[in-house]
Structure formats: C-alpha cells, structure tokens
PDB file of N, CA, C and O in Angstrom:
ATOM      1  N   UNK A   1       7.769  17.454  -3.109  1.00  0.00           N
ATOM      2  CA  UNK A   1       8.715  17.690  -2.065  1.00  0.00           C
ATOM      3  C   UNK A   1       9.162  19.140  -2.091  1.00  0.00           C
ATOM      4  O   UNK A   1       9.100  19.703  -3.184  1.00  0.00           O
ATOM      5  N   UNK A   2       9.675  19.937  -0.872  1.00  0.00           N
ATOM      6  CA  UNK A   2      10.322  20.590  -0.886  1.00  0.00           C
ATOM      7  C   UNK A   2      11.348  21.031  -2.200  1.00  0.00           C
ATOM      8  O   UNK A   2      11.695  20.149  -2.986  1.00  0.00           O
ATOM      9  N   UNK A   3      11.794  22.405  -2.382  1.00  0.00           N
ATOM     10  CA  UNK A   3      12.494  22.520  -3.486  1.00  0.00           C
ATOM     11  C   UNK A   3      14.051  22.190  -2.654  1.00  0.00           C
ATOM     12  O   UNK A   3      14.927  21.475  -3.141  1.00  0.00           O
ATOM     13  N   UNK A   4      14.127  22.754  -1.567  1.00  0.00           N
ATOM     14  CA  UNK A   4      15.782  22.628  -1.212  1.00  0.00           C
ATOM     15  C   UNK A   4      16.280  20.809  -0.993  1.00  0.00           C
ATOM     16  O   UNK A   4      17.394  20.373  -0.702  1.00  0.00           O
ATOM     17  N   UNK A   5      15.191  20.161  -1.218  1.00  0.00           N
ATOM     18  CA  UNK A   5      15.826  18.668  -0.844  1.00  0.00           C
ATOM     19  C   UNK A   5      16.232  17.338  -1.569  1.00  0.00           C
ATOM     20  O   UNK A   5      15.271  16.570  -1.534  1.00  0.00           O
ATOM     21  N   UNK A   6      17.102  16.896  -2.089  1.00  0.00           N
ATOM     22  CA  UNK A   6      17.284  15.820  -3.008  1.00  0.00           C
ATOM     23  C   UNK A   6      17.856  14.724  -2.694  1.00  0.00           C
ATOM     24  O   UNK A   6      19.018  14.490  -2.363  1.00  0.00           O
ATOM     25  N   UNK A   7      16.548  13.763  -2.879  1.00  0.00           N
ATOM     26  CA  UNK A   7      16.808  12.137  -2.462  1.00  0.00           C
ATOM     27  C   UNK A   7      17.231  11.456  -3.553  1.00  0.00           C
ATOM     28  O   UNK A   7      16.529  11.495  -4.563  1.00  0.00           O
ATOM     29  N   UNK A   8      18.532  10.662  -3.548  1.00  0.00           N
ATOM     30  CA  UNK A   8      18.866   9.603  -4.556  1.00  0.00           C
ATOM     31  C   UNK A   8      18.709   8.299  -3.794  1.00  0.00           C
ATOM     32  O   UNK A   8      18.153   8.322  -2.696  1.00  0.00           O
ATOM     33  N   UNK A   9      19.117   7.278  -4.258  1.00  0.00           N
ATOM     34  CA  UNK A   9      19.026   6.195  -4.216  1.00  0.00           C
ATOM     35  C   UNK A   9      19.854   5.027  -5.054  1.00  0.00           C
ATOM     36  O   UNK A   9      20.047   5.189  -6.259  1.00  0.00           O
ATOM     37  N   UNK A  10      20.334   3.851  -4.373  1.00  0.00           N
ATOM     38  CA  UNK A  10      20.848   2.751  -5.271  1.00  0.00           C
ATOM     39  C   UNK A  10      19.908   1.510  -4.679  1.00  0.00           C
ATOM     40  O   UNK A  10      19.450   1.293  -3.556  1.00  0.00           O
ATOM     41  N   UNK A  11      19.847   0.958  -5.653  1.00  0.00           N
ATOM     42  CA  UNK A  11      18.675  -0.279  -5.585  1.00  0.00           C
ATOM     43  C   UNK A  11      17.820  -0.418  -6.489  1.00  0.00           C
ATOM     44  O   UNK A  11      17.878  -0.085  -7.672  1.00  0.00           O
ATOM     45  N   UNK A  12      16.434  -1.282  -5.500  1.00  0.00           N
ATOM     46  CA  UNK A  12      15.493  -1.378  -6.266  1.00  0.00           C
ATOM     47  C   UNK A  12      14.498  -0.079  -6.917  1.00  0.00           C
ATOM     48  O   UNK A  12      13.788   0.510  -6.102  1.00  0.00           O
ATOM     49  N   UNK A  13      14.455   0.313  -8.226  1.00  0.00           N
ATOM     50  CA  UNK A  13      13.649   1.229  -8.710  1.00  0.00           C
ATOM     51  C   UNK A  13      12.587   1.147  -7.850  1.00  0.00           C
ATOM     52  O   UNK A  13      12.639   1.746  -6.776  1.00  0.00           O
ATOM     53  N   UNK A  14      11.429   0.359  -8.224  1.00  0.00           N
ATOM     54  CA  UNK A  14       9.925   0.257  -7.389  1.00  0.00           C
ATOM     55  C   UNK A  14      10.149   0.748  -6.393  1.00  0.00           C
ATOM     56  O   UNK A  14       9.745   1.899  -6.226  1.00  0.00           O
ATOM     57  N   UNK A  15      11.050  -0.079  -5.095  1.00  0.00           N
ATOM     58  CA  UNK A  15      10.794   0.697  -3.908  1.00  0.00           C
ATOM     59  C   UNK A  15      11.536   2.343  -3.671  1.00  0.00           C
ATOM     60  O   UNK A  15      11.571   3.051  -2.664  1.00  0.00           O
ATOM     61  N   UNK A  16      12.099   2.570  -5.103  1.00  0.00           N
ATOM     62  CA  UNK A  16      13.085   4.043  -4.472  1.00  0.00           C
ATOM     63  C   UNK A  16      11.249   4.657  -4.857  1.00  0.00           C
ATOM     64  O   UNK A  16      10.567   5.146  -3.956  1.00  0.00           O
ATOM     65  N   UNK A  17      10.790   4.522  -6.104  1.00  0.00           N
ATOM     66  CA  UNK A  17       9.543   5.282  -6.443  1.00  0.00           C
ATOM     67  C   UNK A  17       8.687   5.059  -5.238  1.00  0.00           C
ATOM     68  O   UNK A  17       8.458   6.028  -4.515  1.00  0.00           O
ATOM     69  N   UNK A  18       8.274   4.084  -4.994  1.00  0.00           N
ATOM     70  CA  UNK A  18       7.152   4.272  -3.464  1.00  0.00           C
ATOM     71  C   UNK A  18       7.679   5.417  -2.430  1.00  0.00           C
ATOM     72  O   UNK A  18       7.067   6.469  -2.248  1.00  0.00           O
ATOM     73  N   UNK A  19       8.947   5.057  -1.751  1.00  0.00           N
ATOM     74  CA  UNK A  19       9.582   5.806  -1.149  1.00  0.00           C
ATOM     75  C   UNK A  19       9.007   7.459  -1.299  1.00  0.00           C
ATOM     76  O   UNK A  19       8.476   8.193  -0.465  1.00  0.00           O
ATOM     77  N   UNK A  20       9.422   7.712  -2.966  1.00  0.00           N
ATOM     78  CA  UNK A  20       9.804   8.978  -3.113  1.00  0.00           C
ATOM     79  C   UNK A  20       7.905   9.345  -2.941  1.00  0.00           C
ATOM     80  O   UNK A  20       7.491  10.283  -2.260  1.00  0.00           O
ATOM     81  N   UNK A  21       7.122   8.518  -3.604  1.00  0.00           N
ATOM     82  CA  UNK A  21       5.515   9.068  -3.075  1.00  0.00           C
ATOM     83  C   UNK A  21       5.253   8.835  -2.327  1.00  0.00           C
ATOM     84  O   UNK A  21       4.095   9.223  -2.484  1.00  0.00           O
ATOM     85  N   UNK A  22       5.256   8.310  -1.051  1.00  0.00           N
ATOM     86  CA  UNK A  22       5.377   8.524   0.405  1.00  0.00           C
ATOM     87  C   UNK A  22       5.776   9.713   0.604  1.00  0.00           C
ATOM     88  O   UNK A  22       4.819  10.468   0.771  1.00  0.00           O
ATOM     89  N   UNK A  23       7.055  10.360   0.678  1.00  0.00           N
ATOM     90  CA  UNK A  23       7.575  12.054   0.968  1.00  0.00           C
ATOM     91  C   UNK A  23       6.660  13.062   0.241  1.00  0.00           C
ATOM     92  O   UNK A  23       6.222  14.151   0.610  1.00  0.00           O
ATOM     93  N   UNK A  24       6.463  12.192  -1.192  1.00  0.00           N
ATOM     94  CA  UNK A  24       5.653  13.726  -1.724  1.00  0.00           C
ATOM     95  C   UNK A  24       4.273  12.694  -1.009  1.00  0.00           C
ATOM     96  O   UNK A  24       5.020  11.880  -0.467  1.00  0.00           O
ATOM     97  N   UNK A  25       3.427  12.392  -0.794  1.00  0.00           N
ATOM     98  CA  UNK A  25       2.681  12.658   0.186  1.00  0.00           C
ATOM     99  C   UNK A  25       2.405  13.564   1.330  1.00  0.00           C
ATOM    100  O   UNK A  25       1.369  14.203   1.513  1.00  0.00           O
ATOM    101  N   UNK A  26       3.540  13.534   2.127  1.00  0.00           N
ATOM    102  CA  UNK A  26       4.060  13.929   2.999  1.00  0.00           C
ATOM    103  C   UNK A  26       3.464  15.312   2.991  1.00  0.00           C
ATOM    104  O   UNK A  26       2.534  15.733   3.679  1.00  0.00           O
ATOM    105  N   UNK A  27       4.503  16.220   1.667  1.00  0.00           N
ATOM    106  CA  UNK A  27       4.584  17.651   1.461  1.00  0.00           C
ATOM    107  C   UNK A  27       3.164  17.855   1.172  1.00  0.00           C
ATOM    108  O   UNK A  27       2.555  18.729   1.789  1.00  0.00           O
ATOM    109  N   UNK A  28       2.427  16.947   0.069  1.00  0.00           N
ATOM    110  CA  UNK A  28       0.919  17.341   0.000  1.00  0.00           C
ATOM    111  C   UNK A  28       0.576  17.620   0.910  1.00  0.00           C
ATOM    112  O   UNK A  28       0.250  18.798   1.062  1.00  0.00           O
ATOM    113  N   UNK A  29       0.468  16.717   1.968  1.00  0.00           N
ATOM    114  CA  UNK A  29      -0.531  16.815   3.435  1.00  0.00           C
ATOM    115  C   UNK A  29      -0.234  18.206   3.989  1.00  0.00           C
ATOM    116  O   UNK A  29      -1.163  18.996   4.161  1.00  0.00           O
ATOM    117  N   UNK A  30       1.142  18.563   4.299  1.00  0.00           N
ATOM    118  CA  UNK A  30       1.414  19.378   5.116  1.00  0.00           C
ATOM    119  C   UNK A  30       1.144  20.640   3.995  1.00  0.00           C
ATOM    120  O   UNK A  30       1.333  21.682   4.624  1.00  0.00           O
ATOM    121  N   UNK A  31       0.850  20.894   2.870  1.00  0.00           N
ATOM    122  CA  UNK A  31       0.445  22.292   1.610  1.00  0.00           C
ATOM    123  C   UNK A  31      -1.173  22.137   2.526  1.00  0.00           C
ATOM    124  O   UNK A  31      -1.701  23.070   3.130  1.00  0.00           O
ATOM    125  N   UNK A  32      -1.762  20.636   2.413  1.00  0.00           N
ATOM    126  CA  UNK A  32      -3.167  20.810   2.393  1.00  0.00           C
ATOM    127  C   UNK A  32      -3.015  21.998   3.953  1.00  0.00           C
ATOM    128  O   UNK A  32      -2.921  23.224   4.016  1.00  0.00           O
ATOM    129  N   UNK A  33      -3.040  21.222   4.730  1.00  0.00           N
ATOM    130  CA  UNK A  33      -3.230  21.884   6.415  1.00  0.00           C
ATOM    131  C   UNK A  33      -2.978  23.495   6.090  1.00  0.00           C
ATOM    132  O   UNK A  33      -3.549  24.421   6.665  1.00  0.00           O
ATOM    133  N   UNK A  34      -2.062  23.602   5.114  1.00  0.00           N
ATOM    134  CA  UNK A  34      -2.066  25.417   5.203  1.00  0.00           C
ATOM    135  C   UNK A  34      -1.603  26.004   6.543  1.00  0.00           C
ATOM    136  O   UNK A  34      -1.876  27.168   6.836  1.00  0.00           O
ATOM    137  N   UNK A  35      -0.784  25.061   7.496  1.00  0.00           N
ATOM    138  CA  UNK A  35      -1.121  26.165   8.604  1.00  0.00           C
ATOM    139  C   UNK A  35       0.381  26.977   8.579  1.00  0.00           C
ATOM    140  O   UNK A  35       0.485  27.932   9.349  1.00  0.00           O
ATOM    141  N   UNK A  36       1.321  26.692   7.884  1.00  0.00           N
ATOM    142  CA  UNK A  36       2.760  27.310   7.787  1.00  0.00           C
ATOM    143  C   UNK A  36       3.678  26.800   8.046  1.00  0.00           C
ATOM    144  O   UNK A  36       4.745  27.413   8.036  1.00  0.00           O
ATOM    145  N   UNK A  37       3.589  25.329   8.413  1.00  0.00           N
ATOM    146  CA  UNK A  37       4.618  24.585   8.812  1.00  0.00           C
ATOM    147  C   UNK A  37       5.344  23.910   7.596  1.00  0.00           C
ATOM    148  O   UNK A  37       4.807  23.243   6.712  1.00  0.00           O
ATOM    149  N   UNK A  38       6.815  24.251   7.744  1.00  0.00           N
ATOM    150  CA  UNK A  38       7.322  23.757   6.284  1.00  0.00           C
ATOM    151  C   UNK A  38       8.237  22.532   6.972  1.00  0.00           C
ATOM    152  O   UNK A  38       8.473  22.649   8.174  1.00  0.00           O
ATOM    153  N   UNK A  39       8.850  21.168   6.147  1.00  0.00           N
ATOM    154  CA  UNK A  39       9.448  20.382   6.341  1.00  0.00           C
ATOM    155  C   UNK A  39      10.582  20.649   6.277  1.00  0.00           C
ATOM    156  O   UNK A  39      10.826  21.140   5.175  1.00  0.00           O
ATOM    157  N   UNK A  40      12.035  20.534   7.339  1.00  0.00           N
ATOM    158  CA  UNK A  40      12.875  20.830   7.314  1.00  0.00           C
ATOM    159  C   UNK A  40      13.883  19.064   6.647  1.00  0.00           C
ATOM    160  O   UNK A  40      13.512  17.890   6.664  1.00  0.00           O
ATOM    161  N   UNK A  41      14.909  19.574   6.259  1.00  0.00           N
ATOM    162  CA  UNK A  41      15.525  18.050   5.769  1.00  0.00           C
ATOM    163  C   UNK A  41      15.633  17.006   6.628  1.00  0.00           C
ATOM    164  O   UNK A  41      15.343  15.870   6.253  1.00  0.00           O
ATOM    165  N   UNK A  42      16.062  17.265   7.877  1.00  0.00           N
ATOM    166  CA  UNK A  42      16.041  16.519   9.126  1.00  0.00           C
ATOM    167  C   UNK A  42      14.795  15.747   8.890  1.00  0.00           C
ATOM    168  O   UNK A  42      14.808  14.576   8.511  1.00  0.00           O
ATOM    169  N   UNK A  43      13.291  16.706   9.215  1.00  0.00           N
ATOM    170  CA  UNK A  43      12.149  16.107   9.047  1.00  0.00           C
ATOM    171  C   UNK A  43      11.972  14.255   7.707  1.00  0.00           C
ATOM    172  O   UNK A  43      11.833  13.039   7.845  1.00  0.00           O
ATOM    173  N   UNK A  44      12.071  14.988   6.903  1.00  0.00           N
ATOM    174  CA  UNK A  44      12.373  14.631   5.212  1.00  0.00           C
ATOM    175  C   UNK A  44      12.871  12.938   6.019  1.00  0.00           C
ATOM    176  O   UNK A  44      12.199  11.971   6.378  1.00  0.00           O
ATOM    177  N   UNK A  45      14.471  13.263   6.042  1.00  0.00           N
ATOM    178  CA  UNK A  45      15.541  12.134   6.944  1.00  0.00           C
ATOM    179  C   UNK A  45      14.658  11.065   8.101  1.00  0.00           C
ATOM    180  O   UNK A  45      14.689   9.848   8.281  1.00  0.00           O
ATOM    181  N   UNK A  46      14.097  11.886   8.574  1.00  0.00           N
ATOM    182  CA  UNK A  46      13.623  11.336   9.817  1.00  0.00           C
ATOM    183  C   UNK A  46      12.357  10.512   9.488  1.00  0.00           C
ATOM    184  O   UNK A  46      12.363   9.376   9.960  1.00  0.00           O
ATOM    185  N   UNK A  47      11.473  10.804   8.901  1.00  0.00           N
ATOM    186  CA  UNK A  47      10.619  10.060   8.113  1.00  0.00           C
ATOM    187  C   UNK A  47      10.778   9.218   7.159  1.00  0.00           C
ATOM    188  O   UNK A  47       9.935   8.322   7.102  1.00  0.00           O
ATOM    189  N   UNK A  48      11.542   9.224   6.440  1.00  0.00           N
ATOM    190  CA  UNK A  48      12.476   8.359   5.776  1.00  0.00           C
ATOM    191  C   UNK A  48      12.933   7.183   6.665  1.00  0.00           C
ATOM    192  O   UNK A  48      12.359   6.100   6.556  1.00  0.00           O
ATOM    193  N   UNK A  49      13.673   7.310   7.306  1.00  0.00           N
ATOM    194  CA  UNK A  49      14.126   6.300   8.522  1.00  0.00           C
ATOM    195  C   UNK A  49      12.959   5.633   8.704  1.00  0.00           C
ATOM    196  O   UNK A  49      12.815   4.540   8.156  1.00  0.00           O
ATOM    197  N   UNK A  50      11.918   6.197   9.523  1.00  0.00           N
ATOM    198  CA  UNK A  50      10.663   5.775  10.273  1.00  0.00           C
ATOM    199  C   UNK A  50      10.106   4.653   9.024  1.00  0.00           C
ATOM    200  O   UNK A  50       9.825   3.467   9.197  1.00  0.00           O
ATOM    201  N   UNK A  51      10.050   5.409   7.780  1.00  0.00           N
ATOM    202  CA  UNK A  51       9.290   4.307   6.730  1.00  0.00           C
ATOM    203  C   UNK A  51      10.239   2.952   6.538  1.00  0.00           C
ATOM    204  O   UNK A  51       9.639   1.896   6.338  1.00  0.00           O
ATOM    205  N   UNK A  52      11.753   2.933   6.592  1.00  0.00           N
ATOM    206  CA  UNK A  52      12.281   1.514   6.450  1.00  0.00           C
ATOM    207  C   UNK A  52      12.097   1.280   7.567  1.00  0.00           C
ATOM    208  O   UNK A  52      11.392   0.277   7.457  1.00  0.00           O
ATOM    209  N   UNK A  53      12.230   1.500   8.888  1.00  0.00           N
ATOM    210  CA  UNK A  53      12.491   0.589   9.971  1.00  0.00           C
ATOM    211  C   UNK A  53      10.981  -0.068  10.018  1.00  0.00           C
ATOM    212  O   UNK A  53      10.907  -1.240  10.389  1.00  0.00           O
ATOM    213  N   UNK A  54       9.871   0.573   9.688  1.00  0.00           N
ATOM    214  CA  UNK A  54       8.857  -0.136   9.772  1.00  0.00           C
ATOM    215  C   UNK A  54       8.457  -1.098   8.724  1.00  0.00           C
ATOM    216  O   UNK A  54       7.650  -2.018   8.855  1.00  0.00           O
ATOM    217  N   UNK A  55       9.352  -0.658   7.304  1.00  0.00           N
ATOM    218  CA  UNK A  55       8.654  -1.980   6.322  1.00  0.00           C
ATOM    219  C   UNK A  55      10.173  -3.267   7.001  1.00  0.00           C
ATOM    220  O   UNK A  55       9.681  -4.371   7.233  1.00  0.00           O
ATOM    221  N   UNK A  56      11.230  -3.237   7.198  1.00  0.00           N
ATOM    222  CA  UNK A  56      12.111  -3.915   7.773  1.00  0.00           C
ATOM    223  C   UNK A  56      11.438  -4.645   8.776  1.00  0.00           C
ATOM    224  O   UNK A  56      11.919  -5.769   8.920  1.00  0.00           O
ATOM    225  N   UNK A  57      10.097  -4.277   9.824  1.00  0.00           N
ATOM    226  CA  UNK A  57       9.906  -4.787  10.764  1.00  0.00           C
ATOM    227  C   UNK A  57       8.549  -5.715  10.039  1.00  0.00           C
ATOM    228  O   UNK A  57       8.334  -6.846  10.477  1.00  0.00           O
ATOM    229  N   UNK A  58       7.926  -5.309   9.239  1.00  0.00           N
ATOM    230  CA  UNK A  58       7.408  -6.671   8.432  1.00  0.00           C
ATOM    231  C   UNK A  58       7.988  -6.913   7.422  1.00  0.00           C
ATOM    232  O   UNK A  58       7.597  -6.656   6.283  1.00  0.00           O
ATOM    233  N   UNK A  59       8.812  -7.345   7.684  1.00  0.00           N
ATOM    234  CA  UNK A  59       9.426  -8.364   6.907  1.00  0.00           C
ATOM    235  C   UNK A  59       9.653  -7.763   5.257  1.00  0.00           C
ATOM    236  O   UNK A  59      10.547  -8.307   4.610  1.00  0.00           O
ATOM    237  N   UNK A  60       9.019  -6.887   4.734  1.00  0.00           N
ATOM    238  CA  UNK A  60       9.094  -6.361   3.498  1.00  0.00           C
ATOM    239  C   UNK A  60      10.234  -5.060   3.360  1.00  0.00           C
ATOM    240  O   UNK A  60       9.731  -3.949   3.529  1.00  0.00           O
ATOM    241  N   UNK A  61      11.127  -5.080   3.185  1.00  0.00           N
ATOM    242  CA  UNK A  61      12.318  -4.090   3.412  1.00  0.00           C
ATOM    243  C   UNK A  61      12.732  -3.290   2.389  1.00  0.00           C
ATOM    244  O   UNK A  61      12.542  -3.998   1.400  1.00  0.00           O
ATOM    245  N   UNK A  62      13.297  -1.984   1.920  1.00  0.00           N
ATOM    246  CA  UNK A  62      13.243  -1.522   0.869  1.00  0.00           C
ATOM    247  C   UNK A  62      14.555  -1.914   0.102  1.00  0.00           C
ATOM    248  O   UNK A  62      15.588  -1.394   0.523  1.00  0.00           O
ATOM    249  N   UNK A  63      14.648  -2.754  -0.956  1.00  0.00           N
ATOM    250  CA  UNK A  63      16.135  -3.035  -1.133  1.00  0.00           C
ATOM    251  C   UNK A  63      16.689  -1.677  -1.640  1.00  0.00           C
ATOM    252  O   UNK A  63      16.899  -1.678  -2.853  1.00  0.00           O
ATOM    253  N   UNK A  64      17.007  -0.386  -0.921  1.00  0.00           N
ATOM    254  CA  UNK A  64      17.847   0.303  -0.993  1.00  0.00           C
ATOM    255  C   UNK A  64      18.548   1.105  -0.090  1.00  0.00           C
ATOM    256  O   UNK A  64      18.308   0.847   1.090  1.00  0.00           O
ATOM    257  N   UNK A  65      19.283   1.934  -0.288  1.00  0.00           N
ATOM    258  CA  UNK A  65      20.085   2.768  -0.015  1.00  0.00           C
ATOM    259  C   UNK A  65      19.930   4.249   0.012  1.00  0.00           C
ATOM    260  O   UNK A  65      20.434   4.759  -0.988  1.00  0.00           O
ATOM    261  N   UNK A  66      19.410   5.077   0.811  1.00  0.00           N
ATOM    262  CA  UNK A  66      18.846   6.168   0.308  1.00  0.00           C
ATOM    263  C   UNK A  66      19.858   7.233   1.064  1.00  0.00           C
ATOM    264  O   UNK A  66      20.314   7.008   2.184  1.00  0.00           O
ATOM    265  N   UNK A  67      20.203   8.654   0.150  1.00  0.00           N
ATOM    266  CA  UNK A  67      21.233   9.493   0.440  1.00  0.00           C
ATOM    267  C   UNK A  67      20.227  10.932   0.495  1.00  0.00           C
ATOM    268  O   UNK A  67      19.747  11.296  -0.578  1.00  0.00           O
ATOM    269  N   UNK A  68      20.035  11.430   1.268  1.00  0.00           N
ATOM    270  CA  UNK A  68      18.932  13.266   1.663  1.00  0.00           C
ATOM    271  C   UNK A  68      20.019  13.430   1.579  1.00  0.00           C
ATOM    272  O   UNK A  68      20.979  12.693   1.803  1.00  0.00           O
ATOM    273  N   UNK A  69      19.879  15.098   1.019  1.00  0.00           N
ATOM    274  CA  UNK A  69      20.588  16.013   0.929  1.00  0.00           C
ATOM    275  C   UNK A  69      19.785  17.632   0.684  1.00  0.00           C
ATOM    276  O   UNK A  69      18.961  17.719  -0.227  1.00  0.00           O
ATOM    277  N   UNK A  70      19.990  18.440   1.257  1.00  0.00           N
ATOM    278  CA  UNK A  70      19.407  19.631   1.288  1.00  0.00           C
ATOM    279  C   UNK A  70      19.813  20.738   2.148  1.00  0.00           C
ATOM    280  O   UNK A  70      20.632  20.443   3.018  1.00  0.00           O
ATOM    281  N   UNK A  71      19.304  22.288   2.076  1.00  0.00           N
ATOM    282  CA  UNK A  71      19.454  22.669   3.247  1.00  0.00           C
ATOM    283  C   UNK A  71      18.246  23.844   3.479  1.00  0.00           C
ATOM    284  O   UNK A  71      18.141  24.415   4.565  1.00  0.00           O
TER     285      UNK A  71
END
C-alpha cells in the first residue's frame, strides 16, 4: 500500500488480512502499469467499500469494521 495510508480494523482477523491483500494488490497492479497514477485515500476508501458491498451481496460479509486514514 501506499506509505501515507493506514487501515485498522475490529473483527474478524482472516477477513481484516484478505481485505488488507486485496489493497496491496491493488498498489501492485497500479506499480506494475508504471504509467504514474498513484492511489489517493479516497481511492483506497472507495475500493474498500466496493469490496464489502459486494462480498455482503453474496452472502459472505466481512465481519468487520474498517477505519482509512491518510493523507
């Protein structure tokens, strides 16, 4: 991930760890492309969102609580 951004969490360990390799996924992909586009926290937030509302919508939900912070 980004250096300016820090995700905590209360809950389930497992899903805070998936979570958190999902984002660093994320940053991999966007290092690989090289093209200069950096992730802003919003971004970070916003993808975040996108990943519970979609495990929430099958039925598999993350039992947590997640707090971004960065700038």
């Amino acid at each position: 991930m980004a250096d300016n951004v820090l995700v905590t969490a209360s809950g389930e360990y497992a899903d805070f760890q998936n979570a958190i390799h999902k984002l660093e996924d994320l940053t991999e992909e966007s290092y690989l492309f090289n093209d200069g586009v950096e992730h802003s926290v919003k971004d970070y937030a916003n993808y975040l969102a996108s990943l519970c509302y979609k495990r929430r919508n099958d039925q598999n939900p993350f039992y947590n609580t997640f707090v971004i912070g960065g700038f």
